[in-house]
C-alpha positions in Angstrom: 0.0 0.0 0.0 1.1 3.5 -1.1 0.3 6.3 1.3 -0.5 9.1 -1.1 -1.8 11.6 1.5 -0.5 12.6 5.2 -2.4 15.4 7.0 0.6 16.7 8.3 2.5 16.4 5.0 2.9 19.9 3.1 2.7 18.7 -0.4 3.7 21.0 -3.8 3.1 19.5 -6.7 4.6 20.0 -10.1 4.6 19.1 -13.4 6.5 18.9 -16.9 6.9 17.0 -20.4 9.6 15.1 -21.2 9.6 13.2 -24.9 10.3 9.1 -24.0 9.7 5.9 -25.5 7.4 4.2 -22.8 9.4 1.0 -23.8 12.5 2.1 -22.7 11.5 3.1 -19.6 9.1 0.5 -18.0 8.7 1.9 -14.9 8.6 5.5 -15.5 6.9 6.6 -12.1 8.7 6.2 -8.8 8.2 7.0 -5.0 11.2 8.0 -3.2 12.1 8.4 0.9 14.7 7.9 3.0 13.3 4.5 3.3 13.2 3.1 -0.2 12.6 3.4 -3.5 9.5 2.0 -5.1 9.6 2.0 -9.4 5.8 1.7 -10.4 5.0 0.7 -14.0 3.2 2.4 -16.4 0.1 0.3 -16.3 0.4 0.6 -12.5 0.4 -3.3 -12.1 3.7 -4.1 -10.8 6.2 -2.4 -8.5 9.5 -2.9 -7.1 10.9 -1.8 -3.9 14.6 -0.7 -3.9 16.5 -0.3 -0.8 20.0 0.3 -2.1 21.3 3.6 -1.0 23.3 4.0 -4.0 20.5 3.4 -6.1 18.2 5.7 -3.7 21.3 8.3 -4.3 21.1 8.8 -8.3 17.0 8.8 -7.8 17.6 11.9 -5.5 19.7 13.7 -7.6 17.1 13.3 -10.8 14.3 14.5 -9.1 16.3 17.6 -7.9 17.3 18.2 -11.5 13.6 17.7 -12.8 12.6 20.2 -10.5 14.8 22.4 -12.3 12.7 22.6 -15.1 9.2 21.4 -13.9 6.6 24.6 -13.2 4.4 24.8 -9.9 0.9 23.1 -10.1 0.3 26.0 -7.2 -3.2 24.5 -5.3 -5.2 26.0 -3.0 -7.9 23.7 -1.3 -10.8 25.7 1.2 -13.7 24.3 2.7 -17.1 24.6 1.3 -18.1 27.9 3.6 -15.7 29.9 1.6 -17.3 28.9 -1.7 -18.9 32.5 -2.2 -15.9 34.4 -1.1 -13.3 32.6 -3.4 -15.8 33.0 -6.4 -16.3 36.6 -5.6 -12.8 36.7 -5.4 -12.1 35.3 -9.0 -14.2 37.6 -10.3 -13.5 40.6 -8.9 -10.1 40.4 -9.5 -9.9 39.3 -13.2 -10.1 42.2 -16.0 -10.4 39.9 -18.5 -13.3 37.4 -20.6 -14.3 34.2 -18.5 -14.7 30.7 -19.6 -16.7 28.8 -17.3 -18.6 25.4 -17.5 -21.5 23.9 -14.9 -24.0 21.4 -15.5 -26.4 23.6 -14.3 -26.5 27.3 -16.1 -24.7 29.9 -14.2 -27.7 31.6 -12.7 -26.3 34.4 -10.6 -26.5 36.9 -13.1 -29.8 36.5 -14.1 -31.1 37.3 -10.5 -32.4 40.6 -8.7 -32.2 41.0 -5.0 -36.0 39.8 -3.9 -34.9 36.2 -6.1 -31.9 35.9 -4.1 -33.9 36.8 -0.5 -36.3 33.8 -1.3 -33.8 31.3 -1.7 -31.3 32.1 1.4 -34.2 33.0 3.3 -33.2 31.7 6.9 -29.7 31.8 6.4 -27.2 34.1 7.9 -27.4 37.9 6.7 -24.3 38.1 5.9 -24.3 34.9 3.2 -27.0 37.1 1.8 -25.3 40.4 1.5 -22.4 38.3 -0.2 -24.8 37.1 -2.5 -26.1 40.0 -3.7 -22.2 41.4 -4.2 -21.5 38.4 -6.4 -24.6 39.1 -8.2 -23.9 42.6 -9.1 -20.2 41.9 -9.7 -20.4 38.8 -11.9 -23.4 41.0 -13.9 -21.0 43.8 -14.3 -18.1 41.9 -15.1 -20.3 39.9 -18.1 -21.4 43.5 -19.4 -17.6 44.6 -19.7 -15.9 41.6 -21.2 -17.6 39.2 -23.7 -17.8 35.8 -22.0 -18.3 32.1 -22.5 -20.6 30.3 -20.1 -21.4 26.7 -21.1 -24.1 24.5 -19.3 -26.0 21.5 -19.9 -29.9 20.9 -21.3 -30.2 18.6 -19.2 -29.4 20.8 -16.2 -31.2 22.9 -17.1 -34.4 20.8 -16.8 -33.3 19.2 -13.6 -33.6 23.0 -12.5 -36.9 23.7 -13.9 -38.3 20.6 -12.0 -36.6 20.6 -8.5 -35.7 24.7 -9.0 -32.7 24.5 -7.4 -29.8 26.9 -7.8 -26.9 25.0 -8.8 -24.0 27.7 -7.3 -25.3 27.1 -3.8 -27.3 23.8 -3.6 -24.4 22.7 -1.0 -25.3 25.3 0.9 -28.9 25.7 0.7 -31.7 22.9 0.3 -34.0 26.5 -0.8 -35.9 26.2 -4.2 -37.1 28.8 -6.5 -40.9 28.2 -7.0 -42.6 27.5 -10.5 -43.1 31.2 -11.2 -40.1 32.4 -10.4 -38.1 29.2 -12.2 -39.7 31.0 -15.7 -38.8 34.1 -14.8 -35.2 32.9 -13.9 -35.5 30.7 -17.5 -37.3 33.9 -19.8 -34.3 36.4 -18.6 -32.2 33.5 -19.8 -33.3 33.8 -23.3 -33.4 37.4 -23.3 -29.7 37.4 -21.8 -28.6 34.6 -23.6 -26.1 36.1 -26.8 -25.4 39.1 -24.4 -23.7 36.9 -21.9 -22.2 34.2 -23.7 -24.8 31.0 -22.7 -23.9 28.1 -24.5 -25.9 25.1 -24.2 -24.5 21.7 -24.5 -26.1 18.7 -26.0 -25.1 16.3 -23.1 -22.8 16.5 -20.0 -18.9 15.7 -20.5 -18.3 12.0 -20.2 -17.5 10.9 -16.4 -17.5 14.4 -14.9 -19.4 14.6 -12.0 -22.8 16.8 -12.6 -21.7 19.1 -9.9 -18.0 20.1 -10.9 -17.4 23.7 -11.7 -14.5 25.1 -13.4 -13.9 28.7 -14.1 -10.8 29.7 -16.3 -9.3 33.1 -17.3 -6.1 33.3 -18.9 -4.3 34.5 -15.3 -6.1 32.6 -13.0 -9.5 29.9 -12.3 -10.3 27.5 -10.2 -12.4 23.8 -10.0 -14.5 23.3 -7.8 -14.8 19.5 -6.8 -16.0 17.7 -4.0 -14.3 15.5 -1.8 -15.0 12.5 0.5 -17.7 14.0 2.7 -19.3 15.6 -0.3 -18.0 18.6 1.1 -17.5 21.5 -2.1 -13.6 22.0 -2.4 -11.9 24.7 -4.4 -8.7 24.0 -6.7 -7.5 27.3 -7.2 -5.5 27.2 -10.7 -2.9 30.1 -11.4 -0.3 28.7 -13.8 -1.1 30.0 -17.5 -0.3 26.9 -18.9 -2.6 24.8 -17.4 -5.8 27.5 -17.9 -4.5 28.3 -21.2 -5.5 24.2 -21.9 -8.7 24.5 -19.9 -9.6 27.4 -21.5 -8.9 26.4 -25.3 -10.5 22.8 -24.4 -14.1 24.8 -23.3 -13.4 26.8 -26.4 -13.1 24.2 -29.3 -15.8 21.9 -28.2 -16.8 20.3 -31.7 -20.3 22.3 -32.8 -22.4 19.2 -33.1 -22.1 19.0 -29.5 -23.2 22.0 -28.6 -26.9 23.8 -29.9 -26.8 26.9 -31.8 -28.2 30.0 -29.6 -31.3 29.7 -31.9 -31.8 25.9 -30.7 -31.2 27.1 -27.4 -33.6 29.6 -27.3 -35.9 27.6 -28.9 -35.5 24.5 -26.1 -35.8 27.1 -23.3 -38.9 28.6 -24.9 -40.3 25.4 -24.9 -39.8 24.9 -21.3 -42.0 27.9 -20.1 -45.0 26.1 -22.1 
């Protein structure tokens, strides 16, 4: 067995590409302490534990030289109650377009202050104020700089059924009513080219419905959830790894995705 976590291990992570022929190098991957060596194959099948100290020697010495050239994954994990004030965060502080993606449509700008009162009614004022800054902030920041906001039809239904709002449903078990689901869904169509909706066919194969990611060319972050279910943030700020989130969400192949005609047509539909 492999420990791959310790809670009182400070890990950085980093990454880098290296050309090889995998048959050369059968086990590629390796774990390395003061105790051993362990090479791990590339199918992740077989392993072998080394405890020569020479051997353990040259393993040091080419990990310290790929670090030379590797580049800082740089992660940031919070717990779920800081959900609103790391997205606030990410928004506020990024002049620039966004490309996001959520299985359910990012609602927050479509919302007016008495919306947002109904669904964190009971909840701590302050959660609320927040709310309503978010609100006014993503809005603004949509207004400024043409975005790219992709979500899923079928999300989209799951929210006109159960009228939940995906952004905070770990936070709140609150549901918009029937009337104010088709107001949510006819500003929607009204804000739909103006903000950058783009409505995908079907969800992205094995992603879990309620993964978010959020990706501008300086910084991002996934949201994911962990063990507990608990919502954790994976705060992204090297520009290599956006810029291949960001031109992924950008190039998804058009018969995967409806035209904002179909869209609007779909949505329309959905307030019959």
């Amino acid at each position: 067995m492999i420990p791959i976590y310790m809670g009182t291990t400070d890990f950085k992570s980093y990454y880098f590409y290296e050309d090889m022929d995998s048959f050369m190098y059968p086990f590629p991957y390796y774990i390395l302490s003061h105790a051993g060596l362990i090479q791990i194959a590339s199918d992740f099948k077989n392993a072998i534990l080394i405890k020569d100290e020479k051997i353990q020697s040259l393993y040091y010495a080419h990990f310290n030289a790929q670090r030379k050239y590797s580049t800082p994954f740089n992660v940031e994990l919070t717990k779920s109650n800081q959900i609103m004030k790391n997205s606030l965060y990410y928004w506020q502080n990024n002049q620039e377009s966004v490309v996001s993606y959520r299985y359910y449509p990012f609602l927050y700008p479509l919302l007016d202050e008495e919306l947002l009162k109904e669904t964190t009614m009971g909840m701590d004022p302050d959660f609320l104020a927040e709310s309503i800054e978010y609100m006014d902030c993503v809005r603004a920041k949509l207004e400024a700089y043409p975005s790219k906001l992709l979500f899923t039809f079928e999300g989209i239904q799951k929210f006109m059924k159960f009228g939940y709002l995906g952004d905070i449903d770990s936070m709140t078990e609150n549901t918009f009513n029937l009337r104010d689901r088709k107001e949510i869904i006819g500003r929607l169509i009204d804000k739909y080219d103006e903000y950058g909706y783009v409505m995908l066919k079907g969800m992205f194969g094995g992603i879990d419905p309620l993964i978010q990611l959020m990706v501008t060319p300086s910084r991002g972050y996934v949201q994911i959830f962990n063990e507990h279910k608990q919502s954790v943030f994976l705060g992204i700020r090297n520009e290599k790894v956006l810029f291949l989130f960001k031109d992924y969400l950008e190039n998804i192949p058009e018969n995967l995705v409806y035209t904002p005609q179909e869209a609007k047509q779909l949505l329309k539909r959905l307030l019959e």
